[in-house]
N, C-alpha and C positions, 0 to 999 in steps of 0.2 A: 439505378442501383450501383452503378460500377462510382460513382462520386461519394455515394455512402462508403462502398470496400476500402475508396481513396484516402478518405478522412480517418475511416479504423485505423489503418496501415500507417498513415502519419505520424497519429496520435500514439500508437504502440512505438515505434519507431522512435519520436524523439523522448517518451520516456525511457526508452531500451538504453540509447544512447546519452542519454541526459541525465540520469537519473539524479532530479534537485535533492530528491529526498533520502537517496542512498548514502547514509552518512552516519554518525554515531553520538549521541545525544550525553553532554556531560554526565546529565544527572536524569534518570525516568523512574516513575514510580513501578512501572508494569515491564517485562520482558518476556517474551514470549519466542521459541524458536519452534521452527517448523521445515519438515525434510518429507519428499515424495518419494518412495521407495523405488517409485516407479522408472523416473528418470535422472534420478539424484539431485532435482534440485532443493538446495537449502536457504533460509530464511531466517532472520531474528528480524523480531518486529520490536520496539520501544514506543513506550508510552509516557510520554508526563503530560500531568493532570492541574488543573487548578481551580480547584473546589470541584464540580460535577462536569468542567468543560474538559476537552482532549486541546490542551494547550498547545500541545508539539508532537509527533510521530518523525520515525527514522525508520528505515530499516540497514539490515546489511544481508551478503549474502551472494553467492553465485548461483545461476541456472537459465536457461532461455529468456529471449523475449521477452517472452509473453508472461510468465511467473516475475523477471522482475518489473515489466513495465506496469502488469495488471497490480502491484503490489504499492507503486508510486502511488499511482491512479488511484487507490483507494485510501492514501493517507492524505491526499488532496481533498477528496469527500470527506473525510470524516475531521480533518484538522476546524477548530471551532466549533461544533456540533457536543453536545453532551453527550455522557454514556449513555441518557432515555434514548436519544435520538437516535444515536448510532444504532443501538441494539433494533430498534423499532425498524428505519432501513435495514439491517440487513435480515431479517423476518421478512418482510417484504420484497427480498433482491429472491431468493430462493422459495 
């Protein structure tokens, strides 16, 4: 278990600090922001589309780790994938 915790930690970690995808997209058809009241963290997520697929994701945004690594990490899964597809994952994540 403790090489499983390793790998989380990694993988949270160099998105934390790497973020490829924290960046701001010329042009997206979707923009969506999001704020936890709880801790303050805030989010804008961007979306462009081409035809049914998710072409490209960005987001921007300050708050922990984990809100923005967990944030990268999900525009990696879903970049390429359809909206069928996406929506169907995350139905299935939850």
């Amino acid at each position: 278990m403790d090489n499983l915790e390793e790998l989380y930690n990694d993988i949270i970690m160099e998105h934390s600090m790497n973020s490829y995808n924290k960046k701001t997209l010329e042009s997206c058809d979707y923009c969506e922001k999001g704020h936890n009241p709880n801790c303050g963290d805030e989010i804008e997520i961007q979306v462009k589309l081409k035809d049914d697929v998710i072409e490209d994701m960005a987001f921007m945004g300050h708050g922990c780790a984990i809100s923005q690594s967990s944030t990268s990490i999900m525009i990696d899964v879903l970049k390429g994938k359809t909206i069928r597809r996406s929506k169907r994952n995350y139905r299935n994540f939850y």
